[in-house]
C-alpha positions, 0 to 999 in steps of 0.5 A, spaced: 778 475 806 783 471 808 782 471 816 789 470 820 786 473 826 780 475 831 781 477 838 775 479 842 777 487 844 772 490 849 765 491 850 762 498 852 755 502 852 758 509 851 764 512 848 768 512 854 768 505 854 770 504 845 777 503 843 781 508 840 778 510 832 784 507 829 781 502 825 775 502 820 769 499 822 763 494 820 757 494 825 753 488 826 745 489 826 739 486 827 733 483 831 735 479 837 734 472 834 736 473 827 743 468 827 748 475 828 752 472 833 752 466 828 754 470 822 760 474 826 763 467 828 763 464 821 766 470 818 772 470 822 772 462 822 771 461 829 767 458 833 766 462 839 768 469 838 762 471 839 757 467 845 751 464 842 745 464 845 738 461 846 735 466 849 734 473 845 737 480 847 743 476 851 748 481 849 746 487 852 753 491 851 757 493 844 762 488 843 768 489 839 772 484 836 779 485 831 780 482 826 788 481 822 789 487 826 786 492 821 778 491 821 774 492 827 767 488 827 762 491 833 756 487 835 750 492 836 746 489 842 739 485 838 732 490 837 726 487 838 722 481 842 729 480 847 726 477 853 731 483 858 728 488 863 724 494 860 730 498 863 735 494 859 731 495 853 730 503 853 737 503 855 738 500 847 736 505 843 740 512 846 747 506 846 746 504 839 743 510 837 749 514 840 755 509 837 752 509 830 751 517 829 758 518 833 763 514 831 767 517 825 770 510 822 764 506 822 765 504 815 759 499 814 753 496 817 750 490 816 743 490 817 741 482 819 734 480 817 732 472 817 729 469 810 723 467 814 720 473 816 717 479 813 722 486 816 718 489 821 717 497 822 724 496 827 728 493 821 725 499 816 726 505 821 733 501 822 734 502 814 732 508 813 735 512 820 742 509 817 740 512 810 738 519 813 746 519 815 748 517 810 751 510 813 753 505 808 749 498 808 748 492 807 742 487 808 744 480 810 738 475 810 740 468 814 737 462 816 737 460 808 738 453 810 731 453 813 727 454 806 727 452 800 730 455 794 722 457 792 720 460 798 728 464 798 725 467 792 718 469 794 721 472 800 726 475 798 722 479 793 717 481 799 723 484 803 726 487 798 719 491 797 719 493 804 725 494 805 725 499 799 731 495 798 736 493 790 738 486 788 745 489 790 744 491 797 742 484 799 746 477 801 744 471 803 746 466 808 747 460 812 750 458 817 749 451 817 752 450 810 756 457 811 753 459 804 755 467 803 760 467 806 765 468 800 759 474 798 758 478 804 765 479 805 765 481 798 761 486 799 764 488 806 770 490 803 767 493 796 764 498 800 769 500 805 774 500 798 769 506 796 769 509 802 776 509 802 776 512 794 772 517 797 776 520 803 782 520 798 778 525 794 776 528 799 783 530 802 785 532 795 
């Protein structure tokens, strides 16, 4: 995708708070140190769209950014070990949950694993509750740069066998040499080309 334009929209925790549903939307998922922010800003070619952080489970709301006045991409708050209040990290749960199950133009989520770790029991019940209601998905594995090219293939072997997952749902990424990039996009816009398809037949 050629990116002419990215602009930071709002951040929300409730629908209150989510811009009008006019536009199709590509959510961005994952563990709090999985490279998200990272990926999200080399998408777009940005450098700083989306704040990066050392600290895991800095970003504590749903962001919403629009890209070429026709996309909107929404980073998920992180799930996992994020050093935040015990307060903050209940809160997560219900706020995704709620976006995810609710927002009528949610066309795709990208489910982000890193290359060196085996998915966790949270990455699986991400997978299957986004399939139970029928959420398109696409796994994206990063840090590809931080492995050789054996080790990729072993674990990706290992988490496509957690993860129940097919060759084709996956990519591979890096945000250091941005390999994938060209890729994720691909798939990005292959689903929401089907999920349009669909919506015309079902209108029909």
């Amino acid at each position: 995708m050629n990116i002419t334009n990215a602009e930071f929209v709002t951040s929300g925790t409730r629908p209150a708070h989510f811009p009008p549903a006019e536009f199709p939307e590509v959510a961005f998922a994952g563990r709090s140190n999985v490279g998200k922010s990272s990926l999200i800003n080399i998408l777009v070619n940005r450098k700083s769209l989306v704040r990066t952080s050392s600290t895991p489970g800095r970003t504590q709301l749903i962001n919403f950014f629009l890209v070429n006045g026709s996309l909107m991409l929404v980073d998920l708050p992180g799930y996992g070990f994020a050093k935040v209040p015990l307060a903050v990290k209940k809160e997560w749960g219900p706020m995704v949950e709620t976006y995810l199950s609710t927002r009528t133009n949610l066309g795709c989520v990208v489910l982000i694993l890193d290359v060196r770790r085996i998915p966790t029991e949270e990455d699986q019940l991400m997978l299957q509750w986004l399939r139970a209601y029928n959420v398109p998905v696409l796994v994206v594995v990063t840090k590809c740069d931080k492995v050789s090219k054996n080790e990729r293939a072993r674990q990706a072997a290992v988490i496509a066998r957690t993860m129940g997952l097919s060759s084709d749902e996956m990519a591979f990424f890096s945000a250091l040499s941005k390999e994938g990039r060209d890729v994720v996009w691909a798939k990005i816009e292959a689903i929401l080309a089907a999920n349009r398809d669909e919506q015309e037949e079902s209108d029909e």
